[in-house]
ZAMARGU-4260 file (C-alpha; in steps of 0.2 Angstrom, whole numbers, plus 5000, padded with zeros to 4 digits):
<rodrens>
0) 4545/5415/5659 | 4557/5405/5648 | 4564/5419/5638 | 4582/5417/5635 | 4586/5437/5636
5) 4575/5453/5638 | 4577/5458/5617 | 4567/5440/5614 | 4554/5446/5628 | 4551/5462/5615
10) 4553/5481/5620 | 4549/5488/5637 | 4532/5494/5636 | 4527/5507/5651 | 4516/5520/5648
15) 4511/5534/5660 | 4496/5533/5672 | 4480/5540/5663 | 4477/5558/5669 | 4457/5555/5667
20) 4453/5537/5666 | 4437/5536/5665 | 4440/5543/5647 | 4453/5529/5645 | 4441/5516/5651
25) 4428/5525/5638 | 4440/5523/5623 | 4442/5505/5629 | 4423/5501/5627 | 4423/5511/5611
30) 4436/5504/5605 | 4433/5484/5607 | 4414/5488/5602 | 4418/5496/5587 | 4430/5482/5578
35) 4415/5469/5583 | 4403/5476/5578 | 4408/5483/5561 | 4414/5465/5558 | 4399/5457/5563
40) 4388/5469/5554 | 4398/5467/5538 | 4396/5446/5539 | 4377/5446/5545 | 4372/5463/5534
45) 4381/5454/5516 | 4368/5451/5507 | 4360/5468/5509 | 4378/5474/5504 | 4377/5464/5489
50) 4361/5472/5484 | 4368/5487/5487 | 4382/5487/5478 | 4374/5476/5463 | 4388/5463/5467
55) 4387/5447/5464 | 4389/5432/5475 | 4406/5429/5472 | 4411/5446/5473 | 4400/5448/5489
60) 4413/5435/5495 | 4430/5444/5491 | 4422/5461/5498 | 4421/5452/5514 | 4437/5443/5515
65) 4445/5457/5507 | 4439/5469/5525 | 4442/5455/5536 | 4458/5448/5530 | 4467/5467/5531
70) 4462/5466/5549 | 4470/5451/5553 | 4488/5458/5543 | 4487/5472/5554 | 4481/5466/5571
75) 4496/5457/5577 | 4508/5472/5574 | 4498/5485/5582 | 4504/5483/5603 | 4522/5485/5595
80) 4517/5501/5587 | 4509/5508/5599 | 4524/5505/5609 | 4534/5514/5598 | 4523/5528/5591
85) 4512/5531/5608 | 4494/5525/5609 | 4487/5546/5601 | 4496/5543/5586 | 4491/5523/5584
90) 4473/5527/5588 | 4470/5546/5587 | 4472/5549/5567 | 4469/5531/5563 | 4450/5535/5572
95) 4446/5551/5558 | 4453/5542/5544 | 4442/5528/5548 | 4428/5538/5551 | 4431/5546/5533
100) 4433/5530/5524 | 4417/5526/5531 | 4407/5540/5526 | 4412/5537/5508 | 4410/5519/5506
105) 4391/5519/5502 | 4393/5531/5488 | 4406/5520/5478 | 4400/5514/5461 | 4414/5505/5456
110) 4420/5488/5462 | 4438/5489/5462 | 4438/5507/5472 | 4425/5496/5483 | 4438/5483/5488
115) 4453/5496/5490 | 4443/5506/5502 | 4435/5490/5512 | 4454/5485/5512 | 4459/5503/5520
120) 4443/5501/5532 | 4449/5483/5539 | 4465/5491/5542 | 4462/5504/5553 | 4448/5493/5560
125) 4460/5480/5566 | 4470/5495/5576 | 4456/5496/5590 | 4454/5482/5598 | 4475/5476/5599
130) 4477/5497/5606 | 4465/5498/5619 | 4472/5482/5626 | 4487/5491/5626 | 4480/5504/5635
135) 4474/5495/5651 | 4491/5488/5654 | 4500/5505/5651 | 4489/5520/5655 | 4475/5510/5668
140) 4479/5509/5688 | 4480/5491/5692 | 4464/5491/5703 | 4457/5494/5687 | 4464/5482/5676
145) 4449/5467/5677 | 4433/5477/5676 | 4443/5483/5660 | 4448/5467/5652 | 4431/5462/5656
150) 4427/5474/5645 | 4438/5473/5633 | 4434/5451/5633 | 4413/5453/5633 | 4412/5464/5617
155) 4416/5447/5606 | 4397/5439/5614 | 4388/5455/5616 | 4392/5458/5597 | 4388/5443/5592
160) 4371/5443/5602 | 4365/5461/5598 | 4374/5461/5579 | 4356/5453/5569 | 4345/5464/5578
165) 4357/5479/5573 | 4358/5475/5556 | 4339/5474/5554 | 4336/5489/5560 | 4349/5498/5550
170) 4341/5490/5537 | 4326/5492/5539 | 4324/5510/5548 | 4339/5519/5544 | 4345/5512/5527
175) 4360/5500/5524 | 4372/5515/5522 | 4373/5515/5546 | 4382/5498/5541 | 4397/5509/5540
180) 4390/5527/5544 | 4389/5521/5562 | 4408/5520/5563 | 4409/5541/5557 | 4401/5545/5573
185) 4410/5532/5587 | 4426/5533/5577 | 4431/5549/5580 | 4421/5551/5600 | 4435/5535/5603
190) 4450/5545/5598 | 4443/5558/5608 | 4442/5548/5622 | 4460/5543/5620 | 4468/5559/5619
195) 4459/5566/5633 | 4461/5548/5643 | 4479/5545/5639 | 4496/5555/5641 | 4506/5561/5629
200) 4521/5549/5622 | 4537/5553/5612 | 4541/5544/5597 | 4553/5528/5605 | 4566/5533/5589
205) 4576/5518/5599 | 4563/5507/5596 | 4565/5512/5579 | 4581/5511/5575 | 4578/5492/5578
210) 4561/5488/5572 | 4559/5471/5564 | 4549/5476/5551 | 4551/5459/5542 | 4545/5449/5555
215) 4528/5461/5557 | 4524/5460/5537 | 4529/5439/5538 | 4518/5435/5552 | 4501/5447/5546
220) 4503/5443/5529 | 4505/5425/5531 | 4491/5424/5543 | 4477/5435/5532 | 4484/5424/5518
225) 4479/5408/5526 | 4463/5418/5531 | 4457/5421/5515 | 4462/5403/5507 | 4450/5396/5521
230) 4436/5408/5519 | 4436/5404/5500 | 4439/5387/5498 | 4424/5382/5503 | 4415/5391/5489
235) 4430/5388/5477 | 4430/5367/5482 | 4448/5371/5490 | 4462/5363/5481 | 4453/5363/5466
240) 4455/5380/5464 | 4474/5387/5459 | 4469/5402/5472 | 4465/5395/5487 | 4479/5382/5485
245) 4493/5398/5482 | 4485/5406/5496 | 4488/5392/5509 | 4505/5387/5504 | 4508/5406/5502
250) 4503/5408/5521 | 4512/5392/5525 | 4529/5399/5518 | 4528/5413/5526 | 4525/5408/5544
255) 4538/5398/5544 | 4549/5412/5536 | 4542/5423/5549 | 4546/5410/5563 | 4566/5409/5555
260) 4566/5427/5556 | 4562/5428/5574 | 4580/5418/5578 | 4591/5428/5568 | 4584/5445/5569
265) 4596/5455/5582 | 4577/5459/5593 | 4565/5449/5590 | 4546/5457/5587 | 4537/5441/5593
270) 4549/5430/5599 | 4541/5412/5602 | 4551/5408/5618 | 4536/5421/5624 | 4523/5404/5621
275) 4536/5392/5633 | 4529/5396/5649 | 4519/5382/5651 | 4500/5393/5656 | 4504/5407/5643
280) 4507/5392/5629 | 4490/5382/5637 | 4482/5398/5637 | 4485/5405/5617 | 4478/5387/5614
285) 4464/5390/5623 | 4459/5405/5616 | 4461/5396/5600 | 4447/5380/5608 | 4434/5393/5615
290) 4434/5403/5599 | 4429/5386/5590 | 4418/5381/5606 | 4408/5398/5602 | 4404/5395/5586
295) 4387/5388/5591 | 4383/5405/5596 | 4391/5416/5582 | 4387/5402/5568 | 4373/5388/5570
300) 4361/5397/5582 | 4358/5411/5570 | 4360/5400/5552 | 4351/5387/5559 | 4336/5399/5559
305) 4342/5408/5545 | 4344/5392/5532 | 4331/5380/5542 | 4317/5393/5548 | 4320/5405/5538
310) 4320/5420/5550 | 4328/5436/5544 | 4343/5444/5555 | 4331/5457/5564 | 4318/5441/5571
315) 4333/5430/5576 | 4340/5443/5585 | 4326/5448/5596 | 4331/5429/5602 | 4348/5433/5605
320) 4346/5452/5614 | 4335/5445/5627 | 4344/5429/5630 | 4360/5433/5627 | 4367/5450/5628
325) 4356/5457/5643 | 4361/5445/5653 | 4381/5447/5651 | 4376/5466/5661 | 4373/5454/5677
330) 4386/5439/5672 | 4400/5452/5667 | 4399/5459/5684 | 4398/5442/5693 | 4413/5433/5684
335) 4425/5449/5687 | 4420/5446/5705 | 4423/5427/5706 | 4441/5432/5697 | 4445/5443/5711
340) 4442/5430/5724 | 4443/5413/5714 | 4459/5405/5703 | 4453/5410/5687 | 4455/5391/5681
345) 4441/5389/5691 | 4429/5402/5681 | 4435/5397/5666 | 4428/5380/5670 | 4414/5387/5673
350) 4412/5395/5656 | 4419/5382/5645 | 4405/5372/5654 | 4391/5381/5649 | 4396/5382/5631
355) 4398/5361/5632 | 4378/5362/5639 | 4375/5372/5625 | 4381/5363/5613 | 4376/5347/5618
360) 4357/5353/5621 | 4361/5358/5602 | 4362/5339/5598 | 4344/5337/5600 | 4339/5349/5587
365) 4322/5345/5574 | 4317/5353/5561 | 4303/5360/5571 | 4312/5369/5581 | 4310/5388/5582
370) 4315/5403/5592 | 4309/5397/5610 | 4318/5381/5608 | 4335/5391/5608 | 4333/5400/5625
375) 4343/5389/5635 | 4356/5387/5624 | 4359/5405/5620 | 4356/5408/5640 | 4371/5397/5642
380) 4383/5402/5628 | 4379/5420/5639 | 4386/5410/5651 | 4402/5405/5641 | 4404/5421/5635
385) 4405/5430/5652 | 4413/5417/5659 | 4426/5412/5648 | 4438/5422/5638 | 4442/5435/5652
390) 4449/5421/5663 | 4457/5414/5649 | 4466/5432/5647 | 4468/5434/5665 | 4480/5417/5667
395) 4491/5421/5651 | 4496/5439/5656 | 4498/5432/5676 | 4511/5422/5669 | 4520/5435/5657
400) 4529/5450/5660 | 4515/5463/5655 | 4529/5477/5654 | 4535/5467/5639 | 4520/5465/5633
405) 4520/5468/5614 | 4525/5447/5606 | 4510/5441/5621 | 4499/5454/5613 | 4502/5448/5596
410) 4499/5429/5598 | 4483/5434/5607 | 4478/5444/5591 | 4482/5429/5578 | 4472/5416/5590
415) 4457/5430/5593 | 4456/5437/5577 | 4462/5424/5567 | 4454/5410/5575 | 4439/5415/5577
420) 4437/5418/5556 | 4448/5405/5554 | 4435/5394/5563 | 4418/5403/5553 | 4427/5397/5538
425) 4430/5380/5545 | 4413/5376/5550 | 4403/5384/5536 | 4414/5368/5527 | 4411/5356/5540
430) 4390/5360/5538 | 4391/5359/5519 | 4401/5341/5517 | 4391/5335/5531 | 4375/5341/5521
435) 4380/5335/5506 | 4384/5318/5514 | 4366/5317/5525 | 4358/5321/5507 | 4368/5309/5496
440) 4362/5295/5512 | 4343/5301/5515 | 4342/5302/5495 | 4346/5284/5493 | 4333/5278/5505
445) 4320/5291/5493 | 4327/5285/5476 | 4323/5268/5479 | 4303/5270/5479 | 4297/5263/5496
450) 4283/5262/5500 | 4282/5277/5512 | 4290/5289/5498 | 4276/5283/5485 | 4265/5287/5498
455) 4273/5304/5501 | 4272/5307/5485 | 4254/5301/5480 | 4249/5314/5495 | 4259/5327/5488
460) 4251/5326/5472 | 4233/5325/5478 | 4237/5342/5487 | 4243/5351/5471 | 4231/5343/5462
465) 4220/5359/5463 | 4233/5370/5455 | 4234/5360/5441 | 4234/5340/5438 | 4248/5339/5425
470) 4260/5349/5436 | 4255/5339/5452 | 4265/5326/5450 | 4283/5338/5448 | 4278/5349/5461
475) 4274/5336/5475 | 4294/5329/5467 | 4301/5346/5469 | 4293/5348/5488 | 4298/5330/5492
480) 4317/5337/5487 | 4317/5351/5497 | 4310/5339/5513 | 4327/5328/5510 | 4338/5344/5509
485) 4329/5353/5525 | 4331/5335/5535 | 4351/5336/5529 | 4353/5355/5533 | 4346/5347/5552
490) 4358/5332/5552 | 4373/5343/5548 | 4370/5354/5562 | 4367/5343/5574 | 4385/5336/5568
495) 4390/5354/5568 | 4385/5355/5589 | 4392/5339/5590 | 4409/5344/5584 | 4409/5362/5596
500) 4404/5350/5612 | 4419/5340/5609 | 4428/5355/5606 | 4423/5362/5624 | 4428/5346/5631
505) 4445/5346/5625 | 4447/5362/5631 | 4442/5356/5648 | 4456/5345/5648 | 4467/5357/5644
510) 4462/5370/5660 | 4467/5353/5671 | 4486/5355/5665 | 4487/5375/5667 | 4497/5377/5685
515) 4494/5392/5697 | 4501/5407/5693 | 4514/5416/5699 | 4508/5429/5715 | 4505/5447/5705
520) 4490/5459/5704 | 4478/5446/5697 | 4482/5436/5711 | 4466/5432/5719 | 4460/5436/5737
525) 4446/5422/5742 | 4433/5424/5755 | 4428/5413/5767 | 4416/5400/5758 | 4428/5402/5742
530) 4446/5395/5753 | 4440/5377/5752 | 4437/5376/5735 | 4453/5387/5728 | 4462/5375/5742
535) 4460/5361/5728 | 4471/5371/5716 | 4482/5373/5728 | 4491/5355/5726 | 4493/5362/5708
540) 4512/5364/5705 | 4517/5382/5703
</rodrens>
């Protein structure tokens, strides 16, 4: 790596071999599961929330980037304080107060207590998934280290692909209430799982003694800042609005306050000199790309059928169940057996593929489309998901020090976390201007009475006729307005899969610069039919 001395590489971070780790693996999968989930459930379950909570649309929003944003302050910080407190302390109490907080949530009345609690919810939610990657590097045998950051790696596309069936049935079986009841009961069987799976640590007072507090509170605060100005601005009209323009120069001040801090401070948190190795920089970037890449699976499949079809969250996500999150059991499996015997550049080509197939099948949409139309483009984001992130993981800890692993773990927190919602608040913008443009263009061509939309029209009417002949005429009008909006709403996410496949494609380019990495325990052992192709990579500079 190209750190200039072990304090800018962050603290040694070497835990103890897990007495029992199957239960270390178990807090893992709980772990990862648990903080995707909830999140997803929160976004796709909103307005049953709102209904709930008799809140209105805009306070529906800031309930939602109130939970989210608090995970996003805390996620980057959490390796480091596991480091220093031990991963019991990080996780175990943090799991019952969790579970607490979520047992009272459906019972609040009052809309301020709502939003201090959902803040104190994304808070410990953002703990989980940062420490159980610290536990695979500290407590897990190295032979077990990839079928556990496969875990850790599939829980985004399983959540996402099982997350609208879920809230339906909550919804409609259980009540809305197992939106955040589910988390009292796998909250507290996690930190279970993580005392029984991991050792006991003593308090690293050294570690202490020196913490760069600063730097922690600059870098979360100025990313869940920057967060929360994208996710309003696009109901806000974004620099119109005195709060989302505060909130983005806020965030912008402070990164750059945080990156200052970094080269004074005596040890550094999150040095950057951890991004100059040239795959651990390509890497991050990456991670950024196939967040965005992936945003045909989190974000236009399902609206698409939400907003076009009109499908509730239970019937689109019988779609993505069977297509999508069943076939990650085999693919998850399959891709931690290429990586043990293929470069992982190779896999990740693999998966960044698939997502550019999907996408680009995507361009094709109709209006007519409906649920069997999707299948092969949710069986290859499956693809994609299995195929792609773990890789990605897999190349940028090869080419760190893992033992120094806390300023790696933070950067892959604030391009996870943050990029994905980042890239949800991003695209929900990009579908409404290219909407609005598609409208304002399709309108023209109706507002100046061709022959086709007088036609249109006269049929209209005839057809309304029957329910009245004075209100035929507005009605067929009315229905001719919402054929223009629904042929926009198609146009803009056709641009919207557009923009994803050119997004794989980059990424693509960027795999082609990554080098191999350095021999270490991810180093891979081919078989016989797998030499010839790994031997291309081979005239790779190291």
């Amino acid at each position: 790596m190209a750190q200039s001395s072990d304090a800018d590489c962050g603290p040694l971070s070497q835990g103890g071999i897990a007495p029992q780790p199957l239960f270390a693996v178990g807090a893992v999968l709980l772990g990862s599961f648990l903080a995707n989930f909830d999140s997803r459930l929160t976004s796709v379950g909103l307005p049953d929330l709102r209904g709930a909570f008799s809140l209105g649309f805009d306070e529906g929003a800031w309930l939602s980037t109130a939970s989210i944003g608090s995970q996003i302050f805390i996620a980057p910080a959490v390796a480091w304080l596991a480091t220093a407190f031990g991963l019991r302390r990080v996780l175990g109490i943090p799991s019952l107060v969790y579970a607490l907080v979520s047992l009272v949530i459906p019972s609040v009345q009052n809309y301020d207590t709502l939003i201090v609690l959902s803040i104190a919810h994304g808070l410990l939610l953002g703990m989980f998934v940062p420490a159980t990657l610290m536990i695979i590097f500290r407590n897990l045998p190295t032979r077990w280290w990839l079928p556990a950051i496969a875990i850790y790696s599939i829980r985004v596309g399983f959540a996402l692909d099982t997350g609208n069936s879920l809230v339906g049935f909550y919804v409609d079986h259980w009540g809305w209430q197992w939106l955040y009841w589910q988390g009292v009961v796998l909250a507290p069987l996690m930190g279970l799982m993580v005392y029984l799976g991991t050792p006991y640590e003593p308090v690293n007072r050294e570690l202490l003694a020196d913490a760069d507090w600063g730097g922690m509170l600059l870098l979360g605060a100025g990313v869940a800042m920057i967060y929360a100005g994208l996710d309003q601005g696009n109901r806000l009209d974004w620099f119109g609005s005195g709060t989302v323009a505060a909130l983005l120069i806020g965030g912008g001040v402070l990164l750059g306050a945080f990156l200052i801090n970094e080269t004074l401070v005596r040890r550094p948190w999150a040095h950057v000199n951890v991004l100059f190795a040239r795959n651990v920089g390509l890497g991050l970037i990456v991670i950024l790309f196939y967040t965005l890449a992936s945003l045909s699976n989190s974000s236009l499949v399902p609206n698409f059928l939400a907003t076009v079809t009109q499908l509730r969250p239970e019937q689109t996500g019988v779609l993505l169940v069977l297509y999508g999150a069943l076939p990650m059991v085999v693919l998850v499996p399959l891709s931690v057996f290429l990586l043990r015997h293929l470069d992982p550049r190779i896999v990740l080509i693999i998966g960044l593929s698939a997502f550019a197939g999907a996408n680009l099948l995507g361009t094709q949409l109709t209006h007519d489309w409906a649920l069997g139309d999707f299948v092969m483009i949710v069986v290859l984001q499956s693809i994609g998901q299995a195929f792609t992130l773990l890789p990605i993981i897999i190349i940028a800890v090869a080419n760190s020090d893992f033992t120094r692993a806390t300023a790696l773990a933070a950067y892959i927190q604030v391009m996870r976390l943050g990029g994905a919602e980042i890239g949800v608040a991003l695209m929900g913008t990009w579908l409404r201007v290219r909407e609005q443009i598609h409208s304002n263009f399709i309108g023209q061509h109706v507002a100046g009475g061709s022959f086709d939309v007088g036609r249109i029209l006269k049929q209209l009417s005839e057809g309304f006729a029957g329910h009245g002949a004075a209100a035929a005429p507005a009605r067929a009008l009315g229905t001719l307005t919402a054929l223009v909006q629904r042929e926009a709403n198609v146009l803009a996410y056709i641009d919207g899969f557009w923009l994803t496949f050119w997004i794989a494609m980059i990424a693509l380019g960027l795999v082609a610069l990554m080098t191999r990495a350095p021999p270490g325990p991810f180093t891979p052992v081919p078989f016989r039919g797998a030499r010839v192709v790994t031997g291309w990579f081979r005239l790779s500079r190291p």
